[in-house]
C-alpha positions as CSV (number, residue, x, y, z in Angstrom):
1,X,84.9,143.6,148.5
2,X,82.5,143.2,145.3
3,X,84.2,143.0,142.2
4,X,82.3,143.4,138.5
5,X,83.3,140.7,136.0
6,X,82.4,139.8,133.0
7,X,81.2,136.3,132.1
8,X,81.4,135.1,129.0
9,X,81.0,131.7,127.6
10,X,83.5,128.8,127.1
11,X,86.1,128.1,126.3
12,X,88.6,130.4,127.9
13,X,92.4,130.3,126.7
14,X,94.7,131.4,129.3
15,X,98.7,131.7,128.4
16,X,101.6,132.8,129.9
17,X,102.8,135.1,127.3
18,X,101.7,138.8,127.2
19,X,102.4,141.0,124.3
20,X,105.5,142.7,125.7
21,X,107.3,139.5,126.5
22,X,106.5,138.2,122.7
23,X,107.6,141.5,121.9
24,X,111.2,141.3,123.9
25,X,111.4,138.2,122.4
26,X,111.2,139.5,118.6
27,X,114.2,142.1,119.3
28,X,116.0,139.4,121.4
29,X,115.7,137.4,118.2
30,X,116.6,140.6,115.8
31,X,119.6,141.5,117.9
32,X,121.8,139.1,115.8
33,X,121.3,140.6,112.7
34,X,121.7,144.4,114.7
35,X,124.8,143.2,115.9
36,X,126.2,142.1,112.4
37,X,125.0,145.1,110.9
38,X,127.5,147.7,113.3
39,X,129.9,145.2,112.4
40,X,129.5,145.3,109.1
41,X,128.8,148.9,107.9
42,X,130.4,150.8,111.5
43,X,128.7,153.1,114.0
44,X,126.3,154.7,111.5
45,X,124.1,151.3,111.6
46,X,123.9,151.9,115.0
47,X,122.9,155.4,114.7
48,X,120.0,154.3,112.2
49,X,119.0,151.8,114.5
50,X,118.9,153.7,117.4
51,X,116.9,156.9,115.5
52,X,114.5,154.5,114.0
53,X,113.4,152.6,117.1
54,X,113.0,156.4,119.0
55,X,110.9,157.6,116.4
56,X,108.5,154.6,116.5
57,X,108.5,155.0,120.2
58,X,108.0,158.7,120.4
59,X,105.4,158.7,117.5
60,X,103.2,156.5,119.6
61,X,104.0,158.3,122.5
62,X,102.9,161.6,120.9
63,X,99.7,160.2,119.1
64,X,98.2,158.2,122.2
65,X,98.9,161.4,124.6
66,X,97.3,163.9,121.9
67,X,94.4,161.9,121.0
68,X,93.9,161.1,125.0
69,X,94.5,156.7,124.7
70,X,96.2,154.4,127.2
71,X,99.9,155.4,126.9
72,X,100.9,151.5,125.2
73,X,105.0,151.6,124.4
74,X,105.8,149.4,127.8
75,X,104.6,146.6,125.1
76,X,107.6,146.8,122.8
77,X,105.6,146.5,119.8
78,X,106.9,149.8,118.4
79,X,110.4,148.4,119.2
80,X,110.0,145.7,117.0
81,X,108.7,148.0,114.3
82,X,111.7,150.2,114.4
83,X,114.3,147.9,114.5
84,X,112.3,146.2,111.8
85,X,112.3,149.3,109.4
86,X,116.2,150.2,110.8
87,X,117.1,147.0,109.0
88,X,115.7,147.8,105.8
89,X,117.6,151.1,105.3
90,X,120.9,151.2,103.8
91,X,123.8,152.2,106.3
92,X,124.7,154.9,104.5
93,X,121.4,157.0,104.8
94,X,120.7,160.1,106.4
95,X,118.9,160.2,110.1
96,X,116.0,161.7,108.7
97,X,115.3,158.9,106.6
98,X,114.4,156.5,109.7
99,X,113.0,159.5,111.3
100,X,110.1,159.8,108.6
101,X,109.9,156.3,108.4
102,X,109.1,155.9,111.9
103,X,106.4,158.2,111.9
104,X,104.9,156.7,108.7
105,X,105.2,153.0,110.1
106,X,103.1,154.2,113.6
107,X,100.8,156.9,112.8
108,X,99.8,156.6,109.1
109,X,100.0,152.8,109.4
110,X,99.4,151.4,113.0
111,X,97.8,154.4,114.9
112,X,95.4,155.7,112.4
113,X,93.9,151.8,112.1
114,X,93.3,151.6,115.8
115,X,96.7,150.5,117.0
116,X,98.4,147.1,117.6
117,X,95.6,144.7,116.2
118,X,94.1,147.1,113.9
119,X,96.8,147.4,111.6
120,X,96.3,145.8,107.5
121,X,99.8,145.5,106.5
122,X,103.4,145.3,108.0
123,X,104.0,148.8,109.6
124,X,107.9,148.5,108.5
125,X,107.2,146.9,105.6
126,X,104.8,149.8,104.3
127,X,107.0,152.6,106.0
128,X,110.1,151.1,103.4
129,X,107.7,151.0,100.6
130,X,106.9,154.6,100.8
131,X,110.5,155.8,101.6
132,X,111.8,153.9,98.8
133,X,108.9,155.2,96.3
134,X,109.6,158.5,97.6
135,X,113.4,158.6,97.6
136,X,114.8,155.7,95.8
137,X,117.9,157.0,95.3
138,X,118.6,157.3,98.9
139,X,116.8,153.9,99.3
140,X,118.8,152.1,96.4
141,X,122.5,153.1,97.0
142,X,124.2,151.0,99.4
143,X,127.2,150.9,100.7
144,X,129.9,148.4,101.1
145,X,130.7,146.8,104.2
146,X,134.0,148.0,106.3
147,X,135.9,144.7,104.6
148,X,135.3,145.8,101.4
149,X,138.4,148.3,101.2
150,X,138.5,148.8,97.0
151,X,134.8,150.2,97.0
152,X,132.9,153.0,99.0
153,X,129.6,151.5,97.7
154,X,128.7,148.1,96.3
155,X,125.7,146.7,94.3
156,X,123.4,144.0,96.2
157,X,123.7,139.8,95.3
158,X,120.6,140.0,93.4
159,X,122.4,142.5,90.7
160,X,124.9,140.6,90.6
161,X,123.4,137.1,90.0
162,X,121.6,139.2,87.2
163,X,124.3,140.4,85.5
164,X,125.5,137.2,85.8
165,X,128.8,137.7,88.1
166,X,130.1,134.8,90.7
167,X,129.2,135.4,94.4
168,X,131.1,133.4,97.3
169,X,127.9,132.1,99.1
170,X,130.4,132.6,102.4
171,X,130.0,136.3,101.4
172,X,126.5,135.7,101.5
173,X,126.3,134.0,104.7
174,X,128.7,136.3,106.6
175,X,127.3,139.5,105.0
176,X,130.5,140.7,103.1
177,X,127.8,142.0,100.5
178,X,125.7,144.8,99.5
179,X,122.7,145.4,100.7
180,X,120.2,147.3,103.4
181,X,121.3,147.0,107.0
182,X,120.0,144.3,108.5
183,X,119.8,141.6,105.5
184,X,123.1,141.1,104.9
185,X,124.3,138.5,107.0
186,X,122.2,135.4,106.9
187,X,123.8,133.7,109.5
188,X,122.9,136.0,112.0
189,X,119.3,136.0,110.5
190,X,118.8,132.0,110.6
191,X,119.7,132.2,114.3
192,X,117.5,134.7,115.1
193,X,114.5,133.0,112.9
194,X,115.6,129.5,114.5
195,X,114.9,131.2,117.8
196,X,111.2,132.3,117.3
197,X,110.6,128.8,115.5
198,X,111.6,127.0,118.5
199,X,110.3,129.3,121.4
200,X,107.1,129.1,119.3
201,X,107.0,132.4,118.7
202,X,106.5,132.2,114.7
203,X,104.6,129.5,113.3
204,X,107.0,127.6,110.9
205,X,104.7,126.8,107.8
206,X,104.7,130.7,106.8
207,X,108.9,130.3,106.3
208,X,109.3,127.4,105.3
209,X,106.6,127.4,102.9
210,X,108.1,130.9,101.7
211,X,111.7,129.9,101.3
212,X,110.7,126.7,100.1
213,X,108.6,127.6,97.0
214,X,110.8,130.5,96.1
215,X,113.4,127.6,95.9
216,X,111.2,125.5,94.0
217,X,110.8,128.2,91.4
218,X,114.1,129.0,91.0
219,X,115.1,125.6,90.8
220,X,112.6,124.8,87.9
221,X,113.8,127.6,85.8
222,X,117.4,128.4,86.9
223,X,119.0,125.1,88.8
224,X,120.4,124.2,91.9
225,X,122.6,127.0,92.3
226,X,121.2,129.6,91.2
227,X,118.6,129.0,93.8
228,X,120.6,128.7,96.6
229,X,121.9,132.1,95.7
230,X,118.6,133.6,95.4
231,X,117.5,132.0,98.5
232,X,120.5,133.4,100.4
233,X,120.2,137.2,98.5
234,X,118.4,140.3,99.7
235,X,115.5,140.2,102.2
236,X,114.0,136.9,101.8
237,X,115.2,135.7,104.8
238,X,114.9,139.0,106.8
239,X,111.5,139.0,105.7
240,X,110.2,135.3,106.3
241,X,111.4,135.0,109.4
242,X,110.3,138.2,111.0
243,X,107.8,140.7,108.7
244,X,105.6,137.3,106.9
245,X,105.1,135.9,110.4
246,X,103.5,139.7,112.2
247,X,100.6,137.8,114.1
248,X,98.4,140.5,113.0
249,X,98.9,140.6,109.2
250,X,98.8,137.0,108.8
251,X,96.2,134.7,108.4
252,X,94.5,133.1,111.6
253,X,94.7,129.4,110.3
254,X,97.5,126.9,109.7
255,X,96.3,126.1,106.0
256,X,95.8,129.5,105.5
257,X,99.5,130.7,106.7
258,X,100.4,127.7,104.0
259,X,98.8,130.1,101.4
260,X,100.3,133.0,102.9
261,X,103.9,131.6,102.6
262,X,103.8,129.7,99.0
263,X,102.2,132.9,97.9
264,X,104.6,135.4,98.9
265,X,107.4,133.1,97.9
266,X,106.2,132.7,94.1
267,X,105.3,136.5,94.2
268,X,108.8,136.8,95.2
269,X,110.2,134.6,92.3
270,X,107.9,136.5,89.6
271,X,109.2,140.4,90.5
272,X,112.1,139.8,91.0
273,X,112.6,137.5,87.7
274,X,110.3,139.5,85.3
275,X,110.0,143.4,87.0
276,X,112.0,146.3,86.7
277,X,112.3,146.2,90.9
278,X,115.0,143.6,91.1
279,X,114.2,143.0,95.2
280,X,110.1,141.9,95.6
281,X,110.2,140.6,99.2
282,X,108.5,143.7,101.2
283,X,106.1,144.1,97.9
284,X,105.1,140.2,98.1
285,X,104.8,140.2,102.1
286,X,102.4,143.7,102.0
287,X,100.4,141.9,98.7
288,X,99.7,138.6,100.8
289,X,98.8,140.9,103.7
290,X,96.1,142.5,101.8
291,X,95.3,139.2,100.7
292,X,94.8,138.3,104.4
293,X,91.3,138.5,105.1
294,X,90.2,136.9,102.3
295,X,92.1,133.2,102.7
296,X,91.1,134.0,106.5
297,X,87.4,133.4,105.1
298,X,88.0,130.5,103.1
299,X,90.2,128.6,105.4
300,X,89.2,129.9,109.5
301,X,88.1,126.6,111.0
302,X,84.5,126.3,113.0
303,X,84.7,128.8,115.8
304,X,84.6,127.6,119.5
305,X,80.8,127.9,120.6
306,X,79.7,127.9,117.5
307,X,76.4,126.5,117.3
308,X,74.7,125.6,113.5
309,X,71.7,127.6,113.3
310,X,68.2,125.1,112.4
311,X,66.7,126.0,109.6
């Protein structure tokens, strides 16, 4: 039987991984934090969580059906992106508040720029931005966790380091803090990130250059401690674990995911210290992603094949 194929030249990668396994392996690596967060803040995490990831799916369901394109959720990718914008959404917020935001985060931002690939900026990341813009209350008012028995709702680390008050960093590593759902406990986000570092899922210079020059700044202007409390607070490590490494947002290059990751952390370091937004990790991550294409075209290396034209 005569097959049709398509030659093209040299050289030709070949891997094991497919999109849907990378895919499973992101929520594999997220469940951690999922878990801690139902611990943490009770069965109306899980409801979030569970609404969140069924709008993504459904919204890309619905927009590939009605505009006639290959049916694509058996990749997971929308999975990710809901459990990604689940875990930026206080526990305490109504069901319609993931249910927008998945709809925003798949068909204004992914769908509508041609799908996985196509995409400028972190579909979560943008989806938060806009529900927060558009109902900050809602967005701003978190609650305290079920081992907080004096308060109904509590204010998030990074007030607190403001205003000057003492935080147990155990809190902060165990999640016994306010905060969106997913953020809280560190621990369970370090073993999630530690997982996609060594499976080589993410590329480690986009953290650690993140983390590491937010600490820098910190430590220049505020010490040792203070640093280590910034570090550990809101959704620095949520975000450079899982939304600064997206393969599609960030650069293509190992230098330029250096740029990528010292810029988002001294982006970081500057809102939070000198704006009115106290928390400036998804604005620094969806800044740099914008920023994207450009340190792709100062830093993307000689492409394979490439031949320099005579002249």
């Amino acid at each position: 039987m005569q097959k049709n194929l398509t030659v093209t030249s040299s050289p030709h990668l070949r891997s094991s991984r497919s999109t849907k396994s990378i895919m499973q392996e992101v929520c594999l690596a997220l469940a951690p934090a999922g878990i801690a967060g139902v611990v943490l803040f009770g069965w109306q995490a899980l409801a979030i969580i569970l609404t969140s990831v069924l709008s993504c799916v459904l919204s890309e369901y619905f927009f590939q059906r009605l505009n006639h394109k290959k049916i694509l959720i058996g990749d997971w990718s929308a999975v990710v992106t809901g459990l990604l914008l689940a875990y930026n959404i206080p526990a305490n917020a109504p069901l319609w508040i993931p249910l927008i935001g998945g709809i925003i985060a798949i068909v204004l931002v992914k769908q509508l720029f041609g799908g996985l690939g196509g995409n400028f900026m972190n579909p979560a990341l943008t989806a938060r931005a806009i529900l927060f813009v558009s109902w900050s209350g809602i967005m701003s008012n978190y609650p305290a966790t079920r081992f907080m028995t004096d308060a109904t709702t509590s204010g998030t680390p990074l007030v607190q380091i403001a205003a000057g008050e003492n935080i147990a960093i155990r809190d902060l590593l165990l999640g016994n803090c306010g905060g969106v759902l997913g953020e809280t406990c560190k621990i369970a986000i370090l073993l999630g990130g530690l997982y996609l570092l060594i499976r080589g899922i993410a590329d480690w210079r986009i953290p650690v250059c993140f983390i590491g020059s937010a600490f820098v700044c910190y430590l220049i202007q505020d010490g040792f401690q203070v640093a280590v409390l910034e570090i550990l607070s809101g959704g620095l490590l949520l975000g450079a674990f899982f939304m600064a490494t997206d393969y599609v947002t960030c650069p293509m290059s190992g230098s330029g995911r250096v740029i990528m990751g010292v810029g988002c952390g001294i982006l970081l370091f500057v809102i939070r210290s000198y704006a009115t937004y106290i928390e400036g990790c998804s604005f620094a991550i969806l800044f740099m992603n914008v920023m994207t294409p450009l340190i792709d075209r100062f830093t993307a290396g000689r492409l394979f094949g490439e031949v320099k034209t005579r002249g």
